[in-house]
N, C-alpha and C positions, 0 to 999 in steps of 0.2 A: 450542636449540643442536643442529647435528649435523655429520655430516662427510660433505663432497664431496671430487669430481675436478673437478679443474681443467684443462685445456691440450688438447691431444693428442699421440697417438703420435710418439717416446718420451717426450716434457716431458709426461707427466702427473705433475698435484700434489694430494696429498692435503694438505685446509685443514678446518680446525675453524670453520663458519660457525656465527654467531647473525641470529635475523632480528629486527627492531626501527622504531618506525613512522618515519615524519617527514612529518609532517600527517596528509596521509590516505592515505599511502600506505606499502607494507612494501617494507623493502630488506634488504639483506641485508650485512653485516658481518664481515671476515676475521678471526678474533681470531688464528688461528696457521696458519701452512703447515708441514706438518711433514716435507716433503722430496718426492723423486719417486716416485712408485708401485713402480716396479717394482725400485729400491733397497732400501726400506721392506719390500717384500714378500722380495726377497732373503736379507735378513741377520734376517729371524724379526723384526725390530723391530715391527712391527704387531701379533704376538701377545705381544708382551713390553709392550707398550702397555694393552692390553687388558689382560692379568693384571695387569695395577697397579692398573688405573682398579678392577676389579673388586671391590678389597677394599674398597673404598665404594657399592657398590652391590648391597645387601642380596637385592634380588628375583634378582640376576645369581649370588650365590652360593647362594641356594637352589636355583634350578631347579638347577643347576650340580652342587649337592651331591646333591640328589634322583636327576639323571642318571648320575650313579657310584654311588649305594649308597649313600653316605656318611652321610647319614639319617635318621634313624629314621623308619619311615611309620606312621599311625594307622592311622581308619577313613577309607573312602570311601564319599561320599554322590551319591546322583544329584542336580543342580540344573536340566540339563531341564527337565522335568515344572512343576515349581513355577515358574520365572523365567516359564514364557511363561502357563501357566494360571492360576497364582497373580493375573496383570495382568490378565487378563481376568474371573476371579472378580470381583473389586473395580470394576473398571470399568463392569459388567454391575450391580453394586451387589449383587450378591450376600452378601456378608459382611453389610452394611447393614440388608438386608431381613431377615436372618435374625435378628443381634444385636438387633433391634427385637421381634420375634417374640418373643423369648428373654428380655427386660429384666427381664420381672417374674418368672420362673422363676429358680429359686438354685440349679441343679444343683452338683454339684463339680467339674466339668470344661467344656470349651468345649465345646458341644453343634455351634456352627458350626466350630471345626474338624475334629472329626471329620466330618461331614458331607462338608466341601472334602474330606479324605484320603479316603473313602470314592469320590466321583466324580472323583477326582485318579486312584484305581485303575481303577476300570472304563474309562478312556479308555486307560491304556497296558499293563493286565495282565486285569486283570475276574477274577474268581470269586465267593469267598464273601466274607461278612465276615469271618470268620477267615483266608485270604487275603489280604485287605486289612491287615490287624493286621500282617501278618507281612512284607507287602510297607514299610509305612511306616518299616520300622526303617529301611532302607536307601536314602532317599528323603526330602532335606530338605524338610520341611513346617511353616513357623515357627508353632510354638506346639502340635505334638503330641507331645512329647516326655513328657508324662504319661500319652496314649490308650491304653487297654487294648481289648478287646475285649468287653467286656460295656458299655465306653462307647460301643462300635461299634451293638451291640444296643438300646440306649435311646435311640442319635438316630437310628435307622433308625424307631422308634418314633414319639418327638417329629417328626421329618417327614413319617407317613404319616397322623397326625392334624392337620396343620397345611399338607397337602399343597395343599391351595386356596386359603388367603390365600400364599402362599408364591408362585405361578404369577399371581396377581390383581398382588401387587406387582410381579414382575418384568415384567409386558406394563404395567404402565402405568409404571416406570420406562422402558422403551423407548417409550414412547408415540409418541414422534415417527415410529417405526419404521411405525406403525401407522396413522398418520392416515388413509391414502388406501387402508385395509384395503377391499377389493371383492369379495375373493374369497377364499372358505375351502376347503381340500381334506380331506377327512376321510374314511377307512379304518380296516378296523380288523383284526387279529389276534390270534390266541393264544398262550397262553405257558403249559405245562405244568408240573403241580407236582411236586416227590418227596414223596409225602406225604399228609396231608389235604386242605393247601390252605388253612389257616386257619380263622377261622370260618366265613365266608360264601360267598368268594369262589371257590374252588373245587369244580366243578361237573363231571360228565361232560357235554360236549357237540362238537358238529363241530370239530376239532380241526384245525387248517391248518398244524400241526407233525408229521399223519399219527400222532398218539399216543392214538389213540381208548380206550387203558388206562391213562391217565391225569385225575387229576382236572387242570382249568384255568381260565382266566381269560381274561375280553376285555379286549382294551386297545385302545382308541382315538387318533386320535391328530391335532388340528387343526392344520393351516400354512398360512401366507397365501400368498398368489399367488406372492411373491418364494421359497417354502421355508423359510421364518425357521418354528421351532415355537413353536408360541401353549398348548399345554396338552395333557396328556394324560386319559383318562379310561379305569378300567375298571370292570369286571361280574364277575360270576359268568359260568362260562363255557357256562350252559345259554341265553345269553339270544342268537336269531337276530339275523343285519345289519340286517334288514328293522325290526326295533325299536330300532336304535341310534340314528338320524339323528335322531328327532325331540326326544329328550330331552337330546342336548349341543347340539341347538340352540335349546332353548328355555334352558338352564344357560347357555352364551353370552351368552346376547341379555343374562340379564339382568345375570355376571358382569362381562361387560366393556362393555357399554353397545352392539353388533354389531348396529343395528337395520335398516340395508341390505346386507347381504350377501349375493353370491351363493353357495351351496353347492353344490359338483363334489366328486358321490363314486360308487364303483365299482356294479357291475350287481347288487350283492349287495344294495343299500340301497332299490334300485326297487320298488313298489307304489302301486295308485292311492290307498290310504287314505296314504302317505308323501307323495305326490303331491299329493293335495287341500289335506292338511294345511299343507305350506309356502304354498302359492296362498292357505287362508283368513292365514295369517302376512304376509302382505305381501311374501313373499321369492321370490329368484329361485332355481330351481336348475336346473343340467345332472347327470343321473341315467343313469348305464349301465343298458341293456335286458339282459334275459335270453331271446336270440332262439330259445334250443327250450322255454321253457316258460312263456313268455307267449303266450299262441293271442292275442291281436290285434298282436304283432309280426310273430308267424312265421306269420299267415297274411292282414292284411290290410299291414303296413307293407312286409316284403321281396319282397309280390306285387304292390305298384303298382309300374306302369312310370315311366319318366322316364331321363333324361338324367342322367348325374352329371357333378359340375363337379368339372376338374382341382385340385388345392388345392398337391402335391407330387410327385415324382417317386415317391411311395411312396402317397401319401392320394387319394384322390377323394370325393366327398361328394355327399348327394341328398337333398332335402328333403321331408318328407313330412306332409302334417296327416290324421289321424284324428278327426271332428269337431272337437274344440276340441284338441287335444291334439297338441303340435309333436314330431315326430322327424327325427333327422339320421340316413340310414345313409351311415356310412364304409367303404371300401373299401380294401384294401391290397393292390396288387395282387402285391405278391411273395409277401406270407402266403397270398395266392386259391394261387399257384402251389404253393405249399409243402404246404397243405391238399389239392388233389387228387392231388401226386404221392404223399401219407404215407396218402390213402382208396385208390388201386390197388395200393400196396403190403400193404395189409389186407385188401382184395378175391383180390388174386392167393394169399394164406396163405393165406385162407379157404375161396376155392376148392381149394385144395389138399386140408385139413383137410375139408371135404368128402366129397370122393371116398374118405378112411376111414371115415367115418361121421361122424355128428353126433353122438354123447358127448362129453360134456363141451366142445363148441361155445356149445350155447343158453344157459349161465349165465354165461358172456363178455361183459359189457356192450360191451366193443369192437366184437364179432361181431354181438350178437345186433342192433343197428339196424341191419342189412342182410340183417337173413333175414324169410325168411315161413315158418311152420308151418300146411300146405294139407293134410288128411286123413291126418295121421301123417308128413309128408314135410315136410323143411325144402329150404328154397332160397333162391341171391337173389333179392330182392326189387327190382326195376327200377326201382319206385317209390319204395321208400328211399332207394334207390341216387341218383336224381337231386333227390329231396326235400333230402338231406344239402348235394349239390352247392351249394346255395342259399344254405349258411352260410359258403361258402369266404372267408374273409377278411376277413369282415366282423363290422362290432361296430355295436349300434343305441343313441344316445343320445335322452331323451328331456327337453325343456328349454322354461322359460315363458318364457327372455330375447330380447331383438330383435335379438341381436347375430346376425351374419352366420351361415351357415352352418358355413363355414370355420373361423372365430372358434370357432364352440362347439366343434369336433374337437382345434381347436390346444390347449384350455384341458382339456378332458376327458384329452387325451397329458399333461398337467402331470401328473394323479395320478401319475406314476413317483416324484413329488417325496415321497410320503409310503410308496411302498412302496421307496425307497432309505430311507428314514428308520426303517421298522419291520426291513430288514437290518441298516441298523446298531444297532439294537435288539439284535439276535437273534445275528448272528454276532458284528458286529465288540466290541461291548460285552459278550456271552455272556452276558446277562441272563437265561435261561434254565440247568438250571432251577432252581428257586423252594424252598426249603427252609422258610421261614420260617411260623410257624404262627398268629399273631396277622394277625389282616388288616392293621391298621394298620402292621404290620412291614412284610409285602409290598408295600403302596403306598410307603412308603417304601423300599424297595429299588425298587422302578423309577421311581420318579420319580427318584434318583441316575443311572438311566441318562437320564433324559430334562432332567435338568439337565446333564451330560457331552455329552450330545450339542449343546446349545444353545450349550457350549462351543466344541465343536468348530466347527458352524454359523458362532459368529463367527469363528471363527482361518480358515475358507476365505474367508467375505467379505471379507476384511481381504488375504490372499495373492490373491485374485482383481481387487483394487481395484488392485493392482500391478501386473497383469501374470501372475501368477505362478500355476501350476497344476500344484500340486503333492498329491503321492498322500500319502495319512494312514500308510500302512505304513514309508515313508519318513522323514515325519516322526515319525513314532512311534522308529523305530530311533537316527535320526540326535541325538534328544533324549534318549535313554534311555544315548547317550553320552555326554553331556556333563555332569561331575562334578567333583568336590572329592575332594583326597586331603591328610587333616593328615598334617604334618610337623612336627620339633620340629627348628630349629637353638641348640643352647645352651640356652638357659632360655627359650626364645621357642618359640610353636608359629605355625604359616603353615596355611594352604588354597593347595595347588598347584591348578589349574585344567588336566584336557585341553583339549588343539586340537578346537577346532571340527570336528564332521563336514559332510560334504555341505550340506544344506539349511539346516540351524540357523542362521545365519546369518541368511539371509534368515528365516527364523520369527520371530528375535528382533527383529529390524527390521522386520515388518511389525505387531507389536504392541507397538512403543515402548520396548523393554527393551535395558536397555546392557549389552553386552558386559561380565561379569566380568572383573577381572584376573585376568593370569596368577597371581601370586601376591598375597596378602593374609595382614598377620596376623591370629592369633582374639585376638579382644576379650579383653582381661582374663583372658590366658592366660599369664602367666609361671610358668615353670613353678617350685615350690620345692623348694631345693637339696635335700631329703630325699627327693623324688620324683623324681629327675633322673633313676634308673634306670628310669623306666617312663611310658607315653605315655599320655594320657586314652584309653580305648578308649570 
């Protein structure tokens, strides 16, 4: 039932239709005309209409009463957060996998929801776990209502000892995801601790958060072709790149059954003994070169001649074999520009810096590869100078597959897929840094980011299946608006619901969730006459 116009100008008629089938089709039905518009609107009759209907329509005098004062308001609860990730927990089988994990264990509290609130935080606030505790009060999360923080503490625990079946379930719950898996990309970074660092895991070593006084940890981190993340892994953080690659792919192969894969990972992972090793595995991979400190790159790959082939208006490509051993050098031709106009701007300071003397020049790693020290006397070095020019722009990949040239540069540009994945590690998650002092702790705290993030991963696929391309900051905001606020009319309490912001909308519709009503009562909330002076807080 609602109400139309009817006519036009002046004979317009406001009618109370109902629509109604007959067969199979819907018509539509006069039940009252209740006179001409602009009468109706004249003599206040339309708002004298309305205030009468009103006194039977409950949700009309809440909002109603809520928008004058009239009142009482509780607490407000964010529902954001939960309506849209809460549906993709469960979806993902996340809840599933866990309670299964947990069945035989009697803790006293739900160990899988704290878990869900713990990576329910890191996606829209992130800190500690005591952060977390304090963020949940305010942030409906059905069934944490009993969680303290020392229960934050024991499933950060129970997850970082169960952090492998937990990751094994969730890829072969998505299995279908995975069938036509070809390609793995795998990287890896550091994440500094305050502290010891645990038992084991914390180590002085090269640090790529520039905290070289810090102890740390490597974290790894596998995704397939498409960017979906497959699992994370870490070390002690004394252990080089050059030793990572072989042991999560042999953990791989045999975790998830991954026996033709190709593996694309960064210049750091390159050596011949990495090399040989995949060749005796049966496997394929494209390896970034280290073109100043590999002597058969930078002196037999970037010195043979040939032709490069156009690939982009930004890529060129050129194929090169070293006895058995296949390299692709790529070219960029705006980076070649960028690199020698940022070596003359160094050159030109240098020369400057010069002409005062040479103190405190030679222990300049910037400087010092373009000088020569000849009988007490430093200078350029001409030969540097055009040696350097050699690396303008270019990156050397080194790979056993048959796939095109082209093909191997297009797939090796993919790894941005896992270092967007290790910033949203670091910034957007702020997973860093690491307080916690039991190792099994700390794997469990980052694995909460890298389940959050998996999250996330589906909430874009799902916005991007639609059309839809929208920024996480955005939705972050536009969700952390949208909330409950109890109210109590009479002996009755309600949840009023804000308006929709921006985005929200499409978020909740792109992962199957219905709009909240505006208003709703709480269950099994009347409130008693003895209490009537005061609101559940």
């Amino acid at each position: 039932m609602f109400v139309r116009i009817k006519g036009k100008e002046p004979n317009r008629y406001l009618q109370i239709v109902e629509n109604h089938r007959e067969g199979k089709r819907t018509v539509q039905r006069v039940l009252a005309t209740l006179g001409r518009v602009d009468q109706l609107t004249a003599h206040g009759e339309v708002d004298i209409l309305l205030k009468s209907l009103s006194r039977f329509a409950t949700q009309v005098q809440v909002i109603e009463g809520y928008r004058q004062g009239s009142l009482e308001a509780g607490t407000m609860q964010l529902i954001g957060p939960d309506l849209v990730f809460g549906r993709l927990w469960r979806q993902l089988g996340l809840d599933q996998i866990l309670s299964r994990r947990l069945q035989d264990r009697h803790f006293e509290f739900s160990v899988e929801r704290a878990i869900y609130l713990t990576v329910l935080h890191r996606l829209f606030e992130s800190g500690s776990d005591r952060a977390a505790d304090k963020w949940g009060r305010d942030v409906q999360v059905p069934g944490s209502d009993n969680l303290g923080l020392h229960h934050l503490y024991r499933a950060m625990r129970w997850l970082g000892n169960h952090k492998d079946d937990v990751e094994e379930s969730l890829f072969h719950h998505r299995r279908d995801l995975f069938t036509e898996l070809s390609l793995a990309f795998f990287d890896t970074t550091s994440i500094y601790f305050e502290g010891h660092g645990g038992e084991s895991l914390g180590k002085f070593g090269f640090s790529k958060d520039h905290r070289p006084d810090r102890r740390q940890m490597i974290v790894g981190a596998v995704l397939t072709g498409e960017g979906q993340p497959v699992c994370c892994e870490l070390w002690p953080g004394n252990l080089s790149d050059a030793k990572a690659l072989l042991p999560v792919v042999d953990r791989l192969r045999r975790r998830f059954d991954l026996q033709q894969v190709c593996w694309v990972a960064d210049r750091g992972m390159i050596s011949q003994t990495t090399m040989q090793e995949l060749q005796d595995r049966g496997l394929q991979y494209i390896l970034g070169g280290r073109l100043r400190r590999q002597r058969e790159i930078r002196e037999q790959v970037l010195g043979r001649p040939g032709r490069y082939q156009q690939v982009a208006d930004n890529l060129k490509v050129k194929e090169v074999w070293v006895e058995s051993r296949r390299y692709i050098i790529c070219l960029n031709p705006l980076e070649a520009a960028k690199d020698a106009a940022d070596r003359q701007a160094i050159l030109k300071t240098l020369a400057e810096r010069l002409k005062q003397g040479a103190k405190g020049i030679i222990g300049n790693r910037g400087y010092r590869r373009f000088l020569k020290i000849e009988k007490g006397a430093v200078h350029l070095d001409p030969a540097r100078i055009e040696a350097e020019a050699r690396f303008d722009g270019k990156y050397v990949l080194c790979t056993n597959t048959t796939l095109p040239a082209a093909e191997v540069a297009r797939q090796y540009k993919r790894l941005y897929l896992v270092e967007r994945f290790f910033r949203a590690t670091k910034s957007l998650l702020d997973t860093r840094p690491v307080f916690h002092q039991w190792d099994a702790t700390i794997r469990g705290h980052v694995f909460c980011s890298f389940l959050a993030l998996v999250l996330l991963d589906e909430l874009q696929r799902r916005l991007r299946s639609r059309g839809w391309e929208l920024s996480w900051s955005d939705i972050r905001q536009d969700l952390l608006a949208l909330a409950e606020v109890e109210v109590r009319q009479e002996d009755q309490l309600y949840f009023l619901r804000t308006a929709l912001q921006g985005c929200a909308g499409k978020v909740l519709q792109a992962v199957g969730v219905k709009i909240p009503a505006p208003v709703r009562p709480k269950e099994n909330s009347v409130v008693p006459k003895d209490t009537r002076a005061h609101i559940t807080n």
